[in-house]
Backbone as CSV, one residue per row, in Angstrom:
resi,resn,N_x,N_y,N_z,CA_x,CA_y,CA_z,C_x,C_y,C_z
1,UNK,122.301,-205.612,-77.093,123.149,-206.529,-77.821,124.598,-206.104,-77.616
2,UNK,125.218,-207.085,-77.112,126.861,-206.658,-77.052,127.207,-207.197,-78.479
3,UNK,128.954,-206.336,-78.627,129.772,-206.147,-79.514,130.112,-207.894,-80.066
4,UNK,129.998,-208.344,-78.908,130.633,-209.929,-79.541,129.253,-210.241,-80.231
5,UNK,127.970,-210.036,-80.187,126.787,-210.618,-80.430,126.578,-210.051,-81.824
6,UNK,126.844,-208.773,-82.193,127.038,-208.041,-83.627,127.764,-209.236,-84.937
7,UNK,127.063,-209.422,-85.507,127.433,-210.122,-87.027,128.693,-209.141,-87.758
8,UNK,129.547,-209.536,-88.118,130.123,-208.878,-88.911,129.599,-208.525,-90.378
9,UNK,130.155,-207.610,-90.757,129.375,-207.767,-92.541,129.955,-208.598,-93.420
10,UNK,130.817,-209.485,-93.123,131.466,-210.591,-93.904,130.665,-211.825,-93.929
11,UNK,130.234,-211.718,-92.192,128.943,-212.904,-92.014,127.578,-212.303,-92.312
12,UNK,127.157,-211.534,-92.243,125.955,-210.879,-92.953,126.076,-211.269,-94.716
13,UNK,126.932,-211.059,-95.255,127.238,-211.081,-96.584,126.813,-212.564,-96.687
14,UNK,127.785,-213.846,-95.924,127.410,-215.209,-96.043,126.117,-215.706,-95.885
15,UNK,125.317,-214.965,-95.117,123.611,-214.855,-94.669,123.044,-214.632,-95.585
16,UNK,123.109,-213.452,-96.373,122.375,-213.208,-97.718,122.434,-213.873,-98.740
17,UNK,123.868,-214.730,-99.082,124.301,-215.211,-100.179,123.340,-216.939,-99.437
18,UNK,123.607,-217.531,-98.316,122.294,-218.815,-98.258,121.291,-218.299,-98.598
19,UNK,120.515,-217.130,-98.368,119.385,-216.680,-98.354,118.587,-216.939,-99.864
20,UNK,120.019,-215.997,-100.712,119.344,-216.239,-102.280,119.949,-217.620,-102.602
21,UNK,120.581,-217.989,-102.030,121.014,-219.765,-102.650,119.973,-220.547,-101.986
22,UNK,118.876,-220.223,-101.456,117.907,-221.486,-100.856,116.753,-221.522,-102.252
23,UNK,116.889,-222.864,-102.762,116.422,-223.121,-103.398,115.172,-223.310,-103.698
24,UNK,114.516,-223.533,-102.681,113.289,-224.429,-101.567,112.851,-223.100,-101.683
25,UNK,113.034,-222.387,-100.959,112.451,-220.854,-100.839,111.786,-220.353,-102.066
26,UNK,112.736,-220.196,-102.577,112.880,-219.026,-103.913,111.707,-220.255,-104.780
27,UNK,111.945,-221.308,-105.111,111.073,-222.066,-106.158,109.887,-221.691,-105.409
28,UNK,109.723,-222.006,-104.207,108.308,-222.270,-103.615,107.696,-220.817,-103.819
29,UNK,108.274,-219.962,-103.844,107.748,-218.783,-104.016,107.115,-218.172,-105.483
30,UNK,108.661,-218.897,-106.004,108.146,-218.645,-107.345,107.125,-219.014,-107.907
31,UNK,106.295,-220.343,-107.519,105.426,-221.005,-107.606,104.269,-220.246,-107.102
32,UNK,104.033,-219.856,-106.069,103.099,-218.554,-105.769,102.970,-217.452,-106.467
33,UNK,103.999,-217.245,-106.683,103.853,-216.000,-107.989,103.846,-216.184,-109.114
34,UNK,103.943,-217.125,-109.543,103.286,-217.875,-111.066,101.558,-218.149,-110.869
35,UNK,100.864,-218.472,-109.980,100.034,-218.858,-109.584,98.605,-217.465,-109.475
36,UNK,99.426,-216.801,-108.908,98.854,-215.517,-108.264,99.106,-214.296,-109.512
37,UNK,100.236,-214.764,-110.521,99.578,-213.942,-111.521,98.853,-214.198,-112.553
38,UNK,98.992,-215.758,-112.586,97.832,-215.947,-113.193,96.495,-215.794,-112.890
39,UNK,96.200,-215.377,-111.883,94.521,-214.789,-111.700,94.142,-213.750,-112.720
40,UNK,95.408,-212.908,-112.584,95.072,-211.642,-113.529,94.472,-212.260,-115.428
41,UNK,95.305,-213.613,-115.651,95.171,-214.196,-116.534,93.669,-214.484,-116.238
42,UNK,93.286,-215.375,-115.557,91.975,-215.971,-115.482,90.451,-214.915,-115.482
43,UNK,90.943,-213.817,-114.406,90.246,-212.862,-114.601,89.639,-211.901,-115.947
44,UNK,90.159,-212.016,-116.736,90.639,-211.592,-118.508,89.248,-212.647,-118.872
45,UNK,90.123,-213.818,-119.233,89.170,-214.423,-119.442,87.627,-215.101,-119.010
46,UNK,87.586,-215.144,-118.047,86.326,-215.133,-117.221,85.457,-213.585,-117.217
47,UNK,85.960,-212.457,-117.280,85.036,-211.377,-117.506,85.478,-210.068,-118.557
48,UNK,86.348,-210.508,-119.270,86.895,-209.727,-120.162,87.309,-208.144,-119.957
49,UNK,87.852,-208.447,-118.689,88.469,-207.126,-118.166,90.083,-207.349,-117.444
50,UNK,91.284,-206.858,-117.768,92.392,-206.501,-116.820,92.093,-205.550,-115.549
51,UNK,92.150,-206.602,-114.085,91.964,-205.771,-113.190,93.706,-206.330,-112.189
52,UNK,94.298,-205.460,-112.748,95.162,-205.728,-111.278,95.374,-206.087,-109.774
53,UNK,93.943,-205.281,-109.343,94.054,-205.452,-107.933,93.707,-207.001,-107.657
54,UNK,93.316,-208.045,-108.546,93.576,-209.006,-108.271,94.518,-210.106,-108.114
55,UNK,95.844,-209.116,-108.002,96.912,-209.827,-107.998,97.383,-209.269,-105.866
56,UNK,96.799,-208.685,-105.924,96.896,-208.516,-104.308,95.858,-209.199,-103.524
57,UNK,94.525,-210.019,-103.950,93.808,-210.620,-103.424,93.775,-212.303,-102.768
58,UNK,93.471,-212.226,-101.874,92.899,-213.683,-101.589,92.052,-214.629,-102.102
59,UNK,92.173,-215.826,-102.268,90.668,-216.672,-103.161,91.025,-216.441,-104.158
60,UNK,89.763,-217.754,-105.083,90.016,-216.865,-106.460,90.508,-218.236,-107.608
61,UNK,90.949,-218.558,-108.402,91.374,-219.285,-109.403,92.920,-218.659,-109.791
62,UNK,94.125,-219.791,-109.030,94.165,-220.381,-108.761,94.390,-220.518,-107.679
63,UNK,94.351,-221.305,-106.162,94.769,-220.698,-105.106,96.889,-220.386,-104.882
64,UNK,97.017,-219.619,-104.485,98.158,-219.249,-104.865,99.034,-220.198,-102.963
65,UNK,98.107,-219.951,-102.043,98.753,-220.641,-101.227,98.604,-222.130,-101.749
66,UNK,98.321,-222.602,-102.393,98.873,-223.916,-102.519,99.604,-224.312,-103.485
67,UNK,99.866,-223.293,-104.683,100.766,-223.617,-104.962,102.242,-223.070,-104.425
68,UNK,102.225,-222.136,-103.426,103.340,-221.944,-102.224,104.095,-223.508,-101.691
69,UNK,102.690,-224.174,-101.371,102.801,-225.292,-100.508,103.251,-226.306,-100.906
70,UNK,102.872,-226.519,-102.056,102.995,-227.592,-103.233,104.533,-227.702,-103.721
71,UNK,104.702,-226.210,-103.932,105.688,-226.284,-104.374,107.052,-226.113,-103.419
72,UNK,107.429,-225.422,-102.697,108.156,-225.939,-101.547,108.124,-227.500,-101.673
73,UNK,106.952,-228.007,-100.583,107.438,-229.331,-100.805,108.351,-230.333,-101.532
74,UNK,107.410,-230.165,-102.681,107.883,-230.539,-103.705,109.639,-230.366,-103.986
75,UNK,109.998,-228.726,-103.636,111.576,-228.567,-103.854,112.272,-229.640,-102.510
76,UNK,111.704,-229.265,-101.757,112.521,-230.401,-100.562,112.634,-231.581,-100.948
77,UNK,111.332,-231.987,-101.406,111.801,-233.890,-101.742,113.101,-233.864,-102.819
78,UNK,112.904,-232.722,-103.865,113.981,-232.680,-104.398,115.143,-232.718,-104.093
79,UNK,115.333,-232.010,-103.103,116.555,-231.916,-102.443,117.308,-232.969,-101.299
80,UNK,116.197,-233.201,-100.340,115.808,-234.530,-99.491,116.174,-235.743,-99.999
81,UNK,114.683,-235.924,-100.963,114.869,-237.378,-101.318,112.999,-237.473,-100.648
82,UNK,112.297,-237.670,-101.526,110.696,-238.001,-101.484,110.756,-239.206,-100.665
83,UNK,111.256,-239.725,-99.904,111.322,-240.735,-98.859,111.937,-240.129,-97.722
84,UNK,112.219,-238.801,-97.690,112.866,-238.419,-96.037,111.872,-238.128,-95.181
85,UNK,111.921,-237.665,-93.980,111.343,-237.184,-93.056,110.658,-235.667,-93.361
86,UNK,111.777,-234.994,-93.958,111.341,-233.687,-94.133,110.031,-233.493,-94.951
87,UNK,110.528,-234.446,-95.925,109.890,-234.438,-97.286,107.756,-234.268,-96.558
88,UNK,108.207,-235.563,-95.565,106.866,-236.373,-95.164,105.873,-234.723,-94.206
89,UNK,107.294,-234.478,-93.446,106.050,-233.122,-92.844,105.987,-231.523,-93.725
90,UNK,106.820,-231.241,-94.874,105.929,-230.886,-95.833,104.919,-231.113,-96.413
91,UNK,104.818,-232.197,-96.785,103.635,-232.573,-97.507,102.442,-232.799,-96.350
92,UNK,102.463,-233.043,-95.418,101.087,-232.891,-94.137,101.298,-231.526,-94.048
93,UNK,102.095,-230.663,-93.686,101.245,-229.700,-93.193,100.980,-228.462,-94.842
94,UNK,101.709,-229.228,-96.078,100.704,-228.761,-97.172,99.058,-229.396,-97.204
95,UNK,99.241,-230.503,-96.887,97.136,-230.991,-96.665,96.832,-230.610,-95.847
96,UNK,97.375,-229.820,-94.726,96.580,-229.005,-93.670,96.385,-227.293,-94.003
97,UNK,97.253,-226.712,-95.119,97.089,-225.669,-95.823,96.242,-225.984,-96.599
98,UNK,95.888,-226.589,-97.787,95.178,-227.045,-98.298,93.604,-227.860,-98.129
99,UNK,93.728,-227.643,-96.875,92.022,-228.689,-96.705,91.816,-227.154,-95.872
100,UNK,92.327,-226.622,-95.256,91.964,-225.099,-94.581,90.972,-224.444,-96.125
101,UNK,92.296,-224.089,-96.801,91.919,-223.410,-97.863,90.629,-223.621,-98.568
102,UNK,90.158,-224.681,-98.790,88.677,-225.289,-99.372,87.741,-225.583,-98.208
103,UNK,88.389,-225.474,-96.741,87.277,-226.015,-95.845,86.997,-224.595,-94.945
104,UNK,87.795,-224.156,-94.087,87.941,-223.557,-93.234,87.693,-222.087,-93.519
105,UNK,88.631,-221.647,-94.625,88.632,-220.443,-94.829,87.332,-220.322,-96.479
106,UNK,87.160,-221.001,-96.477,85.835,-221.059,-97.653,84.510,-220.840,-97.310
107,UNK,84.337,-221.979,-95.934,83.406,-221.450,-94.930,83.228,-219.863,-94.544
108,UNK,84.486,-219.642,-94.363,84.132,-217.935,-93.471,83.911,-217.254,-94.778
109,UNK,84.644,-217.155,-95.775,83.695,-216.485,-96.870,82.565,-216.359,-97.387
110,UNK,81.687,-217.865,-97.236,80.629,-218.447,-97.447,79.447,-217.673,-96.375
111,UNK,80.112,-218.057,-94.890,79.328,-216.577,-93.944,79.450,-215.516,-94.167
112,UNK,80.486,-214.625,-94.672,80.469,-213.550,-94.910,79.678,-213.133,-95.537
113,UNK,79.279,-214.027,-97.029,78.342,-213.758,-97.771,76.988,-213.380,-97.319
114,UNK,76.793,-214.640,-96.170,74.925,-214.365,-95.654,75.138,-213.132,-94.699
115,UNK,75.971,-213.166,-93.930,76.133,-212.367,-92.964,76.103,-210.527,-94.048
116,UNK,76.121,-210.552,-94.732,76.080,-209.147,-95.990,74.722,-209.220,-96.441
117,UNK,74.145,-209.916,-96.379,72.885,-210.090,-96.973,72.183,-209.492,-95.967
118,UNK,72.293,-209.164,-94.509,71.674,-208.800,-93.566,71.004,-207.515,-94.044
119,UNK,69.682,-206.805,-93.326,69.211,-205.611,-93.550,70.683,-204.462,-93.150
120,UNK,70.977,-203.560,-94.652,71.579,-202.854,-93.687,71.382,-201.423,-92.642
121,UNK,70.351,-201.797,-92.016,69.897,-200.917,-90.908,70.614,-201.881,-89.941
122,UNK,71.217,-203.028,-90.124,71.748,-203.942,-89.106,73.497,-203.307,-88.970
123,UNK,73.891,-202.478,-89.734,75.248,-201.739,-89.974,75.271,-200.324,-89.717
124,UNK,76.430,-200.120,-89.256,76.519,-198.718,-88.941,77.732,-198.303,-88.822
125,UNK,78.080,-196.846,-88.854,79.338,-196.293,-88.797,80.283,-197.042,-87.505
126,UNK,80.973,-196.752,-88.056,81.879,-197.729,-86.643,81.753,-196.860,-85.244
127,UNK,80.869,-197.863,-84.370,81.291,-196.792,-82.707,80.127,-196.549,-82.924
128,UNK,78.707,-196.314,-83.501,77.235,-195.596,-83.197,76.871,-196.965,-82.745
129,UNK,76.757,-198.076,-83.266,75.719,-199.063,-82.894,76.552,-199.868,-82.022
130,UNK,76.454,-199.730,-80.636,77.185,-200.808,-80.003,77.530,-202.137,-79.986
131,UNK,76.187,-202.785,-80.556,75.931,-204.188,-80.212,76.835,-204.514,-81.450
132,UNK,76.744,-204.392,-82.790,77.742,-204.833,-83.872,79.158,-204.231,-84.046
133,UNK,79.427,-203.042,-82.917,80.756,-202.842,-82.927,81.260,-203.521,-81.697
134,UNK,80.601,-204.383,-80.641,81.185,-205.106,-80.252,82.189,-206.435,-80.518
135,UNK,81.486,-206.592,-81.636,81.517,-207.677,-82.004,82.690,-208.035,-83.474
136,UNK,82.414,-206.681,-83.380,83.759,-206.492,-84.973,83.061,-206.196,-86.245
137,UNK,81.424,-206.064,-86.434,80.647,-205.738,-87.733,80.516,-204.425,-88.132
138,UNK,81.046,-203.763,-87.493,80.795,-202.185,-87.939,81.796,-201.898,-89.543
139,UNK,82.518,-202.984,-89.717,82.841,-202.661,-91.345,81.988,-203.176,-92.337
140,UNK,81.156,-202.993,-93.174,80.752,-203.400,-93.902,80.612,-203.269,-95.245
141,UNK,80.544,-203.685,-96.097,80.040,-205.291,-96.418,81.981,-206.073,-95.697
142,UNK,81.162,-207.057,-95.811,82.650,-207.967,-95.071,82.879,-208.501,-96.370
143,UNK,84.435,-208.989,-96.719,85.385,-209.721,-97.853,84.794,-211.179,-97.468
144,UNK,84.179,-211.373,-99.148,83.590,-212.908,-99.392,84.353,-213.665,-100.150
145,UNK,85.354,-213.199,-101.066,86.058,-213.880,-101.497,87.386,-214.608,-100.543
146,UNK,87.335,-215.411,-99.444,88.344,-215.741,-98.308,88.797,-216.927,-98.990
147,UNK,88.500,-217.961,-99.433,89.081,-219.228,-99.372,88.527,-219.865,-100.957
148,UNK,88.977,-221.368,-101.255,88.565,-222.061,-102.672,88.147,-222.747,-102.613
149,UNK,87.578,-222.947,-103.975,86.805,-224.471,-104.298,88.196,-225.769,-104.671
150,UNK,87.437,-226.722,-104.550,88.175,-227.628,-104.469,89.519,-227.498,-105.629
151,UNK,88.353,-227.337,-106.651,89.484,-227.062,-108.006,90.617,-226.528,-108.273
152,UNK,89.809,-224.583,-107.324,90.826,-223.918,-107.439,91.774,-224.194,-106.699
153,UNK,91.679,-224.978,-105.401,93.112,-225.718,-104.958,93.906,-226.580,-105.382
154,UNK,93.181,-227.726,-106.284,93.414,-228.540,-107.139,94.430,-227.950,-108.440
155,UNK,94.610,-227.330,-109.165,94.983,-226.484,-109.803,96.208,-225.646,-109.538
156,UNK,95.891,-224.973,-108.247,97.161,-224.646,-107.212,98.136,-225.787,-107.325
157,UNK,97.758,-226.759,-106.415,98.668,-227.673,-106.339,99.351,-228.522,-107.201
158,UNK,98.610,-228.081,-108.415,99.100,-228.617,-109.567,100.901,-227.489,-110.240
159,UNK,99.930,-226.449,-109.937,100.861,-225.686,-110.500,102.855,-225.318,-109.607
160,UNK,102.393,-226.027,-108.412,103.532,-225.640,-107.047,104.771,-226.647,-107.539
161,UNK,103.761,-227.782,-108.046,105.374,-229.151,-108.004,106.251,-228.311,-109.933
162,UNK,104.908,-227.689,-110.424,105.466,-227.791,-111.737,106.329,-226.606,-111.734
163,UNK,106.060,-225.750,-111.462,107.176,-224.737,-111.089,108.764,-224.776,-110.775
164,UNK,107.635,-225.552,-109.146,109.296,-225.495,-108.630,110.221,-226.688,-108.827
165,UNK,109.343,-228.106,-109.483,110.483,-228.820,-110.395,110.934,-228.767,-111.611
166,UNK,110.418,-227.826,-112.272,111.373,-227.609,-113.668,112.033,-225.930,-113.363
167,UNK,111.917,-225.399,-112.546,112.784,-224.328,-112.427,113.929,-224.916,-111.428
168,UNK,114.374,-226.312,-110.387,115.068,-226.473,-110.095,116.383,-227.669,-110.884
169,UNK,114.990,-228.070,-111.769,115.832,-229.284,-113.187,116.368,-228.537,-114.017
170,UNK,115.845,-226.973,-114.701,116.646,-226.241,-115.433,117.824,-225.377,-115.443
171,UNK,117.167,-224.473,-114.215,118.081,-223.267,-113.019,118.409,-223.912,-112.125
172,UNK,118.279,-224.353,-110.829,118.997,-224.844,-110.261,118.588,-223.537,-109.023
173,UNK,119.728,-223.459,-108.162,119.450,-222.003,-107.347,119.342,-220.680,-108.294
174,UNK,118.692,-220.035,-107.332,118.286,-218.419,-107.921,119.887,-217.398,-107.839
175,UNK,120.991,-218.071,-106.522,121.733,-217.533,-107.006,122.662,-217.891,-107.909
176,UNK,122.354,-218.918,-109.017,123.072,-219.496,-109.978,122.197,-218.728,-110.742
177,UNK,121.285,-218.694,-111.362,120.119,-217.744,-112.090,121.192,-216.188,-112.414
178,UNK,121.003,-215.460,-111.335,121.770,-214.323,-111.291,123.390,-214.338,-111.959
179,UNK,123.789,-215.477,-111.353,125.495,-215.641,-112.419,125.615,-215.700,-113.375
180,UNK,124.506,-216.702,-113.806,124.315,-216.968,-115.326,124.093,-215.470,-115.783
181,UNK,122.949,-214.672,-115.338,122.945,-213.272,-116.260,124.044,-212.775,-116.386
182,UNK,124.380,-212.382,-114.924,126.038,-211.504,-114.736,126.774,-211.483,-115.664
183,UNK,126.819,-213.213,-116.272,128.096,-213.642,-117.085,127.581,-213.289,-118.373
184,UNK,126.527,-212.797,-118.730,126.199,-213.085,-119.738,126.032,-211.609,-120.255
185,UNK,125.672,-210.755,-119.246,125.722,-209.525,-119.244,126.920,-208.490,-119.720
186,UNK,127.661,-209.377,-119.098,129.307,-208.752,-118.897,129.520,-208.494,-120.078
187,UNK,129.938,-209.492,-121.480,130.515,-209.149,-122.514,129.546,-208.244,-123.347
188,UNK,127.961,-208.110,-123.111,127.282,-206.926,-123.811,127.738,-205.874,-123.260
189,UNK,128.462,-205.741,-121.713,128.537,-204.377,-121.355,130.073,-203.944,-121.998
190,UNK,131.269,-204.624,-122.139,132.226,-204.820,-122.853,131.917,-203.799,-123.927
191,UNK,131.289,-205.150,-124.864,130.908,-204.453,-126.326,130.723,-203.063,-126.243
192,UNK,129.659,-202.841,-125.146,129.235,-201.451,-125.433,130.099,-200.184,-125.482
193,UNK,131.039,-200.744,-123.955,131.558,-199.871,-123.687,132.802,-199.498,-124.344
């Protein structure tokens, strides 16, 4: 990389500051992470235990990629206009995240399942049994929880538009979010000090 090709840190600075001002982003995300911690919620209630590590998992109630998907979208039309172009190939390639999620990747969980059910004299340390470490089976049991039921996508996608349109009708950008504290911060630190 030559010297002319180097960003300055004035333009680096302007990079970061779109970065947290993308609205689209930050909601759509936020929407995933509203989504994805509510498992930990659902999990509670469905077996009356707090397990964390289900906030690092795939599958599950609610699906968290769709409300990623959902909600993005959703911020673009906001921003767009639910009649643009953009708007139109968000929302397809959210029903192509979304029909994956209940079709595609539900399936391979669904095999995983039978495929575990196998004798396990059919498994082995990785590298002794050739024929299933060819093939990629020498880990076993294989992850069955991969993909959702309809619902739990249903649900997802419920949760993506609601997110990220009342966190962009209330807040607005995330780096307006942050000003608002700043400002608000400031005269407690005043006081204190």
């Amino acid at each position: 990389m030559t010297a002319s090709m180097t960003p300055d840190s004035g333009h680096l600075l302007l990079m970061l500051r779109d970065l947290f001002d993308n609205s689209v982003l930050w909601w759509g995300l936020a929407a995933c992470g509203v989504a994805q911690l509510s498992k930990l919620f659902v999990e509670y209630a469905l077996h009356g235990r707090w397990r964390p590590a289900v906030l690092l998992e795939t599958g599950g109630m609610p699906s968290s990629h769709a409300a990623l998907m959902t909600g993005t979208a959703a911020a673009i039309g906001w921003y767009e206009g639910f009649q643009s172009p953009l708007f139109a190939l968000a929302a397809a390639v959210s029903f192509v995240v979304l029909y994956d999620a209940s079709g595609v990747r539900r399936a391979a969980g669904l095999t995983a399942a039978r495929v575990n059910q196998l004798p396990a004299s059919l498994w082995s340390q990785e590298g002794s049994n050739p024929e299933t470490a060819s093939v990629g089976l020498s880990h076993w049991p294989l992850k069955e929880n991969l993909g959702h039921t309809r619902r739990e996508v249903l649900i997802g996608s419920l949760i993506g538009p609601a997110v990220a349109l009342t966190g962009l009708a209330l807040i607005g950008s995330p780096l307006h979010l942050v000003q608002l504290l700043t400002q608000t911060a400031a005269p407690i630190r005043l006081s204190l000090g």
